[in-house]
DRENVOZA-502228 format. One record per residue (C-alpha): x, y, z; residue number from 1. Coordinates in Angstrom, 3 decimals. Layout:
BEGIN
          X          Y          Z   num
          X          Y          Z   NUM
...
This chain:
BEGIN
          X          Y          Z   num
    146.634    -40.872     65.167     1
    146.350    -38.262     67.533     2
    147.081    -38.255     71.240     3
    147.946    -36.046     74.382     4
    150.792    -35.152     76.187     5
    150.189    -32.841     78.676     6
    149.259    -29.524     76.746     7
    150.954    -31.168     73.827     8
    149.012    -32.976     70.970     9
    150.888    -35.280     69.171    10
    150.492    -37.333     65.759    11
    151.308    -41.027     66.255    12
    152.600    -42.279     62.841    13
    151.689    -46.240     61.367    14
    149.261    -46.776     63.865    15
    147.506    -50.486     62.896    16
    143.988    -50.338     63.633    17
    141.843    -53.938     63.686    18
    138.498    -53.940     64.372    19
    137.240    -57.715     66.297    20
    134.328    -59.370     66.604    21
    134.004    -60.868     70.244    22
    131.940    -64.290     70.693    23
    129.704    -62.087     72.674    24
    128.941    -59.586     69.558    25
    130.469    -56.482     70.823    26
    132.898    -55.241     68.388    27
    136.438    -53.773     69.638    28
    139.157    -52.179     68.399    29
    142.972    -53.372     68.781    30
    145.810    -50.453     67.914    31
    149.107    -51.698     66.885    32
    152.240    -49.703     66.690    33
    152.488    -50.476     63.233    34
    151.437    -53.564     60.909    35
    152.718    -56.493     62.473    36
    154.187    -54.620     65.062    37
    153.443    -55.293     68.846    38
    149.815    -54.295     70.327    39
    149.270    -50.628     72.122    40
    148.239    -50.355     75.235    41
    145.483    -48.111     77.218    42
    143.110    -45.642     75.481    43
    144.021    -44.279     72.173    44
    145.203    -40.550     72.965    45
    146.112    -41.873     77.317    46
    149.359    -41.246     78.437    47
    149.963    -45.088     78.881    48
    148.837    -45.541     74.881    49
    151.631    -42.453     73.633    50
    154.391    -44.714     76.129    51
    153.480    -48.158     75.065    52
    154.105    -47.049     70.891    53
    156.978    -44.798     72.268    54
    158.160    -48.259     73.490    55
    157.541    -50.353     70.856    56
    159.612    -47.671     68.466    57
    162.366    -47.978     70.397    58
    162.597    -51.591     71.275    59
    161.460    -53.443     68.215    60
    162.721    -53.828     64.850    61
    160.368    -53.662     62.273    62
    160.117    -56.038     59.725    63
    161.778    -55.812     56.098    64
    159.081    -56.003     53.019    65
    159.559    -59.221     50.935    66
    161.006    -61.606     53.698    67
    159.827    -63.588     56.658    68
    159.849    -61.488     59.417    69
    157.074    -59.630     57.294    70
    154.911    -62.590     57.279    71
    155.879    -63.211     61.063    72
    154.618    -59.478     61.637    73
    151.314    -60.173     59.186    74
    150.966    -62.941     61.270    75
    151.265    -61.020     64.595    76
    148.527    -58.553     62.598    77
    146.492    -60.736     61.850    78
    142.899    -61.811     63.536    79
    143.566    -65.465     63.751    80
    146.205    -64.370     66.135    81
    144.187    -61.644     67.771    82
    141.397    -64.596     68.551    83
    143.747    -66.436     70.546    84
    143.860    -66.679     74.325    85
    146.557    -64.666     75.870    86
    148.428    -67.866     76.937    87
    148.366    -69.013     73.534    88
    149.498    -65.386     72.171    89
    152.078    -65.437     74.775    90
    153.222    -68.945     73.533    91
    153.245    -67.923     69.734    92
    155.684    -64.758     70.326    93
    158.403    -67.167     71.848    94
    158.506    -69.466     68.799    95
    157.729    -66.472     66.634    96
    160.640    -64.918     68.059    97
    162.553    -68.090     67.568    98
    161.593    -67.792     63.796    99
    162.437    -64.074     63.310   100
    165.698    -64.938     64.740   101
    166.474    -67.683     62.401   102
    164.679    -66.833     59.688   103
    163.725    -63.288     59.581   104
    165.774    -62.315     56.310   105
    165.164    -65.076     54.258   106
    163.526    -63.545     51.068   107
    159.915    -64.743     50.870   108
    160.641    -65.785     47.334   109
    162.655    -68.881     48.962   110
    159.662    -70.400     49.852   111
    159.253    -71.416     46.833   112
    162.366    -73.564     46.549   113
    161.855    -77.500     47.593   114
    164.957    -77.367     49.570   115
    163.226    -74.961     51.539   116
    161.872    -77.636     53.474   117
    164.294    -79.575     54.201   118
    166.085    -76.255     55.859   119
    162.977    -75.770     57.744   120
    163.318    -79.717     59.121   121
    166.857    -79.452     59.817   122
    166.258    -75.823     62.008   123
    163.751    -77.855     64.210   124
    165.896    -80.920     64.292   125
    168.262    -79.379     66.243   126
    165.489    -79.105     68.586   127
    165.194    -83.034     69.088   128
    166.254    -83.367     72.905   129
    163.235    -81.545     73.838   130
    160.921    -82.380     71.357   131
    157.447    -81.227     72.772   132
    159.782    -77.726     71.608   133
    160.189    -79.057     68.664   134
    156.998    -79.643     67.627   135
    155.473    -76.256     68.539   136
    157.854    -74.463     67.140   137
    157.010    -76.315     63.918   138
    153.446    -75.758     64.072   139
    153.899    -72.413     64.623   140
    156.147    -72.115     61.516   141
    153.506    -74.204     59.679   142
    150.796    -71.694     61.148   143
    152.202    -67.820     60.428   144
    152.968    -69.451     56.689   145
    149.184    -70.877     56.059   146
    148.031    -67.470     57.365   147
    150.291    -65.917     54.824   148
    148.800    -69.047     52.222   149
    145.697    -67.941     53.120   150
    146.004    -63.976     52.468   151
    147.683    -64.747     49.417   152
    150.936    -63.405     50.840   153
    152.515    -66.787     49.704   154
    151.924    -69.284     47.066   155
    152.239    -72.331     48.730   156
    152.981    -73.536     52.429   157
    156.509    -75.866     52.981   158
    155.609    -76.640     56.008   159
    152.219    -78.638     55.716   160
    152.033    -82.043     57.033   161
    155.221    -81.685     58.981   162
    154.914    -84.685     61.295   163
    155.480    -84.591     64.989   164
    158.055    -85.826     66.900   165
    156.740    -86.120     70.455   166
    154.716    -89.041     71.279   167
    153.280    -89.757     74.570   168
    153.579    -92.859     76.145   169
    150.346    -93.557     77.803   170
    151.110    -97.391     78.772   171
    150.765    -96.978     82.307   172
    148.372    -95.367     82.672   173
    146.025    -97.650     80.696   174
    143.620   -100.028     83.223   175
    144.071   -103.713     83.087   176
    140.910   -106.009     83.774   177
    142.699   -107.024     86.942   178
    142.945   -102.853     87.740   179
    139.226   -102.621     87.241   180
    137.833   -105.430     88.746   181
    140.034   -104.702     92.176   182
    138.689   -101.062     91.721   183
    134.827   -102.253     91.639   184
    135.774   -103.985     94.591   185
    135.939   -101.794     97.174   186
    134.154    -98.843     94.954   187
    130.922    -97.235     96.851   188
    127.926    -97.553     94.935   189
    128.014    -93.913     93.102   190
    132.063    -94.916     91.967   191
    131.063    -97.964     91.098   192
    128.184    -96.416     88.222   193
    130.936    -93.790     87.663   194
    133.472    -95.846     86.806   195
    130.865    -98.514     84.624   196
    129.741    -95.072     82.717   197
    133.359    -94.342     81.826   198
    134.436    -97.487     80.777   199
    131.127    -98.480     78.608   200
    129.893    -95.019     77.509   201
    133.013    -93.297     75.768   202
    132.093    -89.687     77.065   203
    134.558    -87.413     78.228   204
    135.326    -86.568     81.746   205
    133.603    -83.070     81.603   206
    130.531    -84.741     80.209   207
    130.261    -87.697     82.610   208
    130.991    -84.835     85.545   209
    128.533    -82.591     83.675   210
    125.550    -85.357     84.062   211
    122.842    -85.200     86.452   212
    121.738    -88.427     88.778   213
    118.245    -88.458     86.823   214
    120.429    -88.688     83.793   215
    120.498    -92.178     83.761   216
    118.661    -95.671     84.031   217
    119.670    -99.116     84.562   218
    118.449   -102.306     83.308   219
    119.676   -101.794     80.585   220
    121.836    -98.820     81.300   221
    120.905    -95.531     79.144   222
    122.212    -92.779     79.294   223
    120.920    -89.803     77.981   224
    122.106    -85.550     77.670   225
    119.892    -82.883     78.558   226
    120.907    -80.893     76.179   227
    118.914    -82.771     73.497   228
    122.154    -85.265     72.831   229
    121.967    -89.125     73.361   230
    125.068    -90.903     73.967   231
């Protein structure tokens, strides 16, 4: 690809060009130092595009054909990962990182060995004291090998149906009668109907925020969506 520097033109080498579709409908372009590799920044051809891949040569390994850093880089490539929120991209590199480190010359061919699995388990078991960890670095295991599943990369995924191992206890902060009734109490009128709708309609806090005063009659209570839904 070619860029500037100064008076200089220069030929960028492996560039990886994807082309997005936004929810909006414009279509953009994403430039990648190579496939898999990390995302350029600035204008293709700006001085701040020719530093970021000058960067990314010289700070990042890139991945070895046939094992799984090159499905961690297709998965880095790839536009399910592209789609993703930057807090969720920024997540997915850590673990994906994580993986590389671990993993990243394991021959893909592996996969394809049932005790495969059972290495996979044991890597994340070691992860057990802080298992919310644990868990996502699982699921993003799980997720950069269905991506590969899915582009045929792979023949089968060892990492479906993994299991988690956090579980949120939620005990106290479940309402007993006794909570409720000394809560309609000394409720005004409006928290009162607020908390009835919560308790006896099911919605969702964004929905039951979302609703309008005219939303609503009593006697019997209904409760009904503007948006064309009935709940």
């Amino acid at each position: 690809m070619p860029g500037k520097r100064g008076a200089m033109r220069v030929h960028l080498k492996g560039i990886h060009k994807v082309k997005m579709h936004l929810a909006t409908g414009e279509v953009v372009f994403y430039y990648y130092a190579w496939r898999g590799g990390p995302r350029l920044k600035g204008a293709p051809g700006s001085a701040e595009f020719i530093r970021s891949y000058d960067e990314a040569h010289t700070s990042e390994k890139r991945p070895v054909s046939g094992t799984m850093m090159s499905l961690v880089a297709a998965f880095r490539s790839s536009a399910e990962f592209a789609k993703t929120s930057e807090d969720t991209q920024r997540a997915y590199r850590a673990y994906l990182k994580m993986i590389e480190e671990e993993f990243g010359d394991m021959p893909i061919a592996a996969l394809s060995d049932p005790k495969v699995r059972g290495e996979f388990k044991t890597w994340r078991d070691k992860m057990t004291h802080t298992p919310r960890k644990a868990d996502y670095a699982w699921s993003t295991l799980a997720r950069v090998l269905s991506v590969a599943k899915d582009r045929g990369l792979i023949p089968i995924n060892p990492c479906e149906r993994g299991g988690r191992i956090y579980e949120a206890d939620r005990t106290e902060q479940i309402w007993s009668e006794a909570d409720i009734a000394k809560a309609i109490s000394v409720a005004s009128k409006e928290l009162h109907l607020a908390l009835v709708m919560a308790l006896w309609t099911g919605q969702r806090q964004g929905d039951l925020l979302a609703l309008q005063w005219d939303a609503h009659q009593t006697d019997p209570v209904k409760i009904q969506r503007k948006a064309g839904r009935l709940d």
